[in-house]
C-alpha positions in Angstrom: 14.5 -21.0 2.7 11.1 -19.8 2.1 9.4 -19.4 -1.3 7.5 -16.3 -2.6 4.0 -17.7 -4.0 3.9 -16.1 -7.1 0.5 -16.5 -7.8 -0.1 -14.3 -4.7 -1.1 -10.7 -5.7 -1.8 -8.2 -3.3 -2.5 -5.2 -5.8 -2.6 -4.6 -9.3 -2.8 -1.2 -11.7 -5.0 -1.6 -14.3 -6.2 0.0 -17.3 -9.8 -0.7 -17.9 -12.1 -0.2 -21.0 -15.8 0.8 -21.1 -16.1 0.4 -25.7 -14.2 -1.6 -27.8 -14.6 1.6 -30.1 -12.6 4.3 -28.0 -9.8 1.0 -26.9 -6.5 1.8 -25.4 -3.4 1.0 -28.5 -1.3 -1.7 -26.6 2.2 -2.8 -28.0 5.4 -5.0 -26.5 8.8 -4.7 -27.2 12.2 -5.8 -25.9 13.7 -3.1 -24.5 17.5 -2.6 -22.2 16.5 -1.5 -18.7 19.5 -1.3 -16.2 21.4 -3.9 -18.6 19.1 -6.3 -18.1 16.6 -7.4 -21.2 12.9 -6.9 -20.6 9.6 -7.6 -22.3 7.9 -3.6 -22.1 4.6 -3.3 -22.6 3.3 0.1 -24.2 0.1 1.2 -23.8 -1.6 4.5 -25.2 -4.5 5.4 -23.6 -8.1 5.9 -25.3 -10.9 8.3 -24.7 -12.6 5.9 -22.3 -9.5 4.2 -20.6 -9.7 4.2 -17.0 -6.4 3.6 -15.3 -6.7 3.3 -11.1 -5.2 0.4 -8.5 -7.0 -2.1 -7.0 -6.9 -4.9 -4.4 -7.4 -8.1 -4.2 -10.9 -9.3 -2.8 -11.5 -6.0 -2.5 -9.9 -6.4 0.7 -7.0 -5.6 2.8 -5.5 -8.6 4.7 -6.5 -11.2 2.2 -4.7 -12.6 -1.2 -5.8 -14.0 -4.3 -4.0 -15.2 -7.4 -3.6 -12.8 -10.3 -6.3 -13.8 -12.5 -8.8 -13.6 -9.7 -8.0 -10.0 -9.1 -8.2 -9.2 -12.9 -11.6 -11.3 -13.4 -13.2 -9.0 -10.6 -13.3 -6.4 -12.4 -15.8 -7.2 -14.3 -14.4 -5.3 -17.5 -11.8 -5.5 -20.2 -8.5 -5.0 -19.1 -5.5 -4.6 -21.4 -2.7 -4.3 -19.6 -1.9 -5.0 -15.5 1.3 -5.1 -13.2 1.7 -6.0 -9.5 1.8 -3.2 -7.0 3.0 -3.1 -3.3 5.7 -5.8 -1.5 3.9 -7.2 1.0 4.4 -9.3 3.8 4.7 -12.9 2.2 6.4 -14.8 5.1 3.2 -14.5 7.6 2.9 -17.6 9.6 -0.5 -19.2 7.1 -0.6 -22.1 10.2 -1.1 -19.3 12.4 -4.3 -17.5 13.0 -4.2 -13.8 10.8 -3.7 -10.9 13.3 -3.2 -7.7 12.7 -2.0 -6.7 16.2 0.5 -10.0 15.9 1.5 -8.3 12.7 0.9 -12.1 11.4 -0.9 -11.3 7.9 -0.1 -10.3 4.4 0.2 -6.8 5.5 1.0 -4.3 2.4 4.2 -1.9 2.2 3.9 1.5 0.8 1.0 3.9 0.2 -2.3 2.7 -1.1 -5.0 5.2 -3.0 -7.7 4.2 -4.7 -10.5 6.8 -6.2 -9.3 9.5 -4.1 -9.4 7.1 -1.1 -6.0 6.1 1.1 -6.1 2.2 2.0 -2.7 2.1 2.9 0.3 5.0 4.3 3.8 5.1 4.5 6.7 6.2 2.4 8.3 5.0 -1.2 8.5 5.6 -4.6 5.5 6.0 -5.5 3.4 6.5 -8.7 0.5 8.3 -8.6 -2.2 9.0 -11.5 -4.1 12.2 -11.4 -7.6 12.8 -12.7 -7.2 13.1 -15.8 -5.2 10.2 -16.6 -1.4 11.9 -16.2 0.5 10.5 -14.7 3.7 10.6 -12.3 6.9 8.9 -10.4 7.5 10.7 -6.5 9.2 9.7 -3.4 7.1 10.7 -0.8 6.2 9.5 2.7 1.8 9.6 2.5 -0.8 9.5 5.4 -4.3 9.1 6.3 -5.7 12.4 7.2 -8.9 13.0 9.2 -10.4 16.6 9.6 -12.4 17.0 12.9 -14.5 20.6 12.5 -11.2 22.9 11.2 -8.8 21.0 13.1 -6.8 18.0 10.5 -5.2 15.0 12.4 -2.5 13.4 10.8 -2.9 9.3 11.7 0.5 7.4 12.6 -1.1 4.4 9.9 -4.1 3.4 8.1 -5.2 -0.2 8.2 -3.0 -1.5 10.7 -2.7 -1.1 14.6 -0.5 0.3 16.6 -0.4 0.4 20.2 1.4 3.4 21.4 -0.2 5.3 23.6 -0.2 8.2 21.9 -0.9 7.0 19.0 -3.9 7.8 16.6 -4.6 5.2 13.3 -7.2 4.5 11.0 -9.0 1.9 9.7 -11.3 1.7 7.0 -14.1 -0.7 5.6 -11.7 -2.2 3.5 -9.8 -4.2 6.1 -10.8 -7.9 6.5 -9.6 -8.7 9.9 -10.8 -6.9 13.3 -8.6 -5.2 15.3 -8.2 -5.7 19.0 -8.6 -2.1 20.6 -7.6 -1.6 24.3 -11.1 0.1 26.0 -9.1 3.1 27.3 -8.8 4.0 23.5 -11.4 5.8 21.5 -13.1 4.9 18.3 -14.6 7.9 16.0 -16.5 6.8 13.4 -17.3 8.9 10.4 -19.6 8.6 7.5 -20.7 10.9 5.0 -18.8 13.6 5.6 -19.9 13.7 9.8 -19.2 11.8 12.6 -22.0 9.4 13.4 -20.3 7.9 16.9 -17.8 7.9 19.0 -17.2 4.7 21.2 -14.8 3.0 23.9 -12.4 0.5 22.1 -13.2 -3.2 22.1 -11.8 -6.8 20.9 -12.1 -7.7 17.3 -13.5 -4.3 16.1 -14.5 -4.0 12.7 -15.5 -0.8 10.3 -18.6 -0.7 9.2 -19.4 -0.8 5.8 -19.5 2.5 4.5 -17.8 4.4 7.1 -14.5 4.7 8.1 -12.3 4.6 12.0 -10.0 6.9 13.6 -8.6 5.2 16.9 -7.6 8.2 19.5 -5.3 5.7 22.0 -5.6 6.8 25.9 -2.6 9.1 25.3 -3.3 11.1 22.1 -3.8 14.3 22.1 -6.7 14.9 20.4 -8.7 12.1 22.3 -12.0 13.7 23.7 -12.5 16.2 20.3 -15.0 14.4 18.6 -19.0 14.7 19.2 -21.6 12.8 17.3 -22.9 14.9 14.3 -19.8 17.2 13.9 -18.5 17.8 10.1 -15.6 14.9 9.2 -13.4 14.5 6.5 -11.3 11.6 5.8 -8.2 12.2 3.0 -4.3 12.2 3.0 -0.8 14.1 2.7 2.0 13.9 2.0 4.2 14.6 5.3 7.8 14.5 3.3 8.5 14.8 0.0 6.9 15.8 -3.6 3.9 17.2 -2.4 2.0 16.8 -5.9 0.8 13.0 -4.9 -1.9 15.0 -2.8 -3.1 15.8 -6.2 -3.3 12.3 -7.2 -6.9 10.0 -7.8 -4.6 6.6 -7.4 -1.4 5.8 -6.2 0.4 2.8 -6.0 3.7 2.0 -4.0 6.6 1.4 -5.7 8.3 -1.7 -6.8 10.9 -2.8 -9.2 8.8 -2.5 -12.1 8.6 1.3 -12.0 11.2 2.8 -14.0 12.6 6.0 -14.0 15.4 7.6 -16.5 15.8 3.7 -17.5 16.7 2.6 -14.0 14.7 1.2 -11.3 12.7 4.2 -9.8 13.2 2.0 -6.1 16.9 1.4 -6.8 17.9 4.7 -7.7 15.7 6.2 -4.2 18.5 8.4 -2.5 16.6 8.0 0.7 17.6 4.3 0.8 21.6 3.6 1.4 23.7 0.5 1.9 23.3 1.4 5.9 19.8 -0.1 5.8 21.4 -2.9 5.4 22.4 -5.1 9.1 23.5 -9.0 10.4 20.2 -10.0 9.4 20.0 -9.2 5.7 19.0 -11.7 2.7 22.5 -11.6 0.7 20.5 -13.3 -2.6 17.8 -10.3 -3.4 14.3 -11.4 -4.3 14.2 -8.5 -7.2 17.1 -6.8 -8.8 17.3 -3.8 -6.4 15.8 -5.4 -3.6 16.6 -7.7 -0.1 15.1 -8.6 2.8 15.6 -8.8 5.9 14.8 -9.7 9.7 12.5 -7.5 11.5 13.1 -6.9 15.0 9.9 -8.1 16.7 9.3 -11.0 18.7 8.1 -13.3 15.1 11.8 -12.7 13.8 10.1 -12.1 10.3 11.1 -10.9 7.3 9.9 -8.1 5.1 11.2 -6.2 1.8 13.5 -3.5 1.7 15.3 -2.0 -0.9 18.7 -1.1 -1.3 21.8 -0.3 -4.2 22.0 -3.6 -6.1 24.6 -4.4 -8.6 23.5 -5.3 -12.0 24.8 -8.7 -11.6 21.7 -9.4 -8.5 19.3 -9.6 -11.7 16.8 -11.8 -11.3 18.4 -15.5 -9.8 16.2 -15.5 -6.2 13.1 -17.3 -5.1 12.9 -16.5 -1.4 14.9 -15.0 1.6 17.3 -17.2 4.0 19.1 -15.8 6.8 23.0 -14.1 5.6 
């Protein structure tokens, strides 16, 4: 069996405070949720209350334990909960890949400050502007706008070797990224496109700017030229389209709740068919299971799925069904 190390946090939203004079109101209380007892925290907002995701390191690919992440911040925090599932069973004697899909790769879209760090689809919750706030299922991706024409990238921050593929990569990403030479690399800064290059082993994003890969058979490969006006942003490609509105969003995990149930339990886009030979029978979070993936590692990752109340809480780690 493998254990979960809880002191492992990929992501946290946080509520953070610039005076002690305009400080959030922050109250606990036990409260029923799904039949199961848990401790709630409540927090009301104040003038100056900030309330956005983060990662850890500032960095995708890397891990740090909670108090790390919080400490970084540099400012007073009152309240905090873990975001994404992430991949937790990467081989740590093994080197960290990307392209081996060996590293604590996150699940679910990722926006920080207006900025996508991470696509793909769950129940999400996203925080506008002005501090409202709001539970969606929705399936989110990287966007890059070349002149008037908007490409929609298969991922951000992670490879993929189709050739038709396109994916993008931004600063944020610790590892490099192995990227065939037939492939081609736009880079963008600033709103324009400042080069575009021939793929090449262990590429990296420099600071500042961010990466659209065009692989040998995508069909915009060949649009870009140096100086032309570049956008990077994100949609949402199925679902509530109101998290295009949204400053952060975080991917959904246990903790959200929605009409006092788990907002990931009660997604009727997941069903009991997800479900295969390969399964984890003992779920690692009420609601939730994983299970075998079907690449050449044999690993596992999270999924969730229609849990009865009687899964609560008993699981440390995943072993095969």
């Amino acid at each position: 069996m493998k254990i979960i190390q809880k002191a492992a946090l990929l992501l946290a939203l946080v509520l953070l405070l610039s005076t002690a004079a305009l400080a959030a109101t922050v109250t606990t209380a036990a409260e029923t949720i799904g039949g199961a007892t848990a401790q709630v925290v409540y927090v009301t907002p104040g003038e100056n209350t900030e309330i956005r995701a983060i990662i850890a390191n500032g960095q995708l690919g890397t891990t740090a334990e909670a108090e790390a992440v919080i400490a970084r911040e540099g400012k007073k925090i009152v309240a905090a909960i873990n975001g994404n599932f992430y991949n937790c069973w990467y081989d740590r004697n093994k080197p960290l890949s990307v392209m081996e899909n060996n590293y604590p790769r996150i699940y679910g879209a990722i926006v920080t400050d207006g900025k996508m760090l991470n696509s793909g689809a769950s129940v999400a919750l996203g925080i506008a502007s002005d501090g409202s706030m709001k539970i969606a299922r929705a399936t989110i991706k990287g966007t890059l706008t070349l002149g008037r024409t908007r490409i929609v990238a298969w991922c951000v921050n992670t490879s993929n070797s189709d050739p038709q593929a396109c994916y993008i990569l931004t600063d944020e990403l610790a590892l490099g990224v192995d990227i065939p030479e037939s492939s081609e690399i736009v880079i963008v800064r600033d709103g324009t496109v400042e080069d575009v290059q021939s793929g090449c082993a262990n590429f990296r994003t420099p600071s500042g700017a961010v990466a659209m890969v065009l692989n040998s058979g995508c069909y915009v490969r060949g649009m870009a030229r140096v100086g032309m006006r570049a956008e990077y942003g994100f949609c949402v490609t199925d679902g509530d389209s109101d998290m295009e509105n949204m400053k952060n969003i975080i991917g959904g995990t246990g903790m959200i709740v929605e009409h006092g149930v788990s907002a990931v339990d009660n997604n009727p886009n997941v069903t009991a068919d997800d479900q295969d030979p390969g399964y984890c029978e003992r779920p690692l979070l009420r609601g939730h299971y994983c299970r075998r993936t079907a690449d050449a590692g044999n690993r596992y990752k999270f999924l969730p799925c229609h849990c009865p109340e009687s899964c609560a809480d008993g699981c440390a780690g995943c072993h095969d069904a």
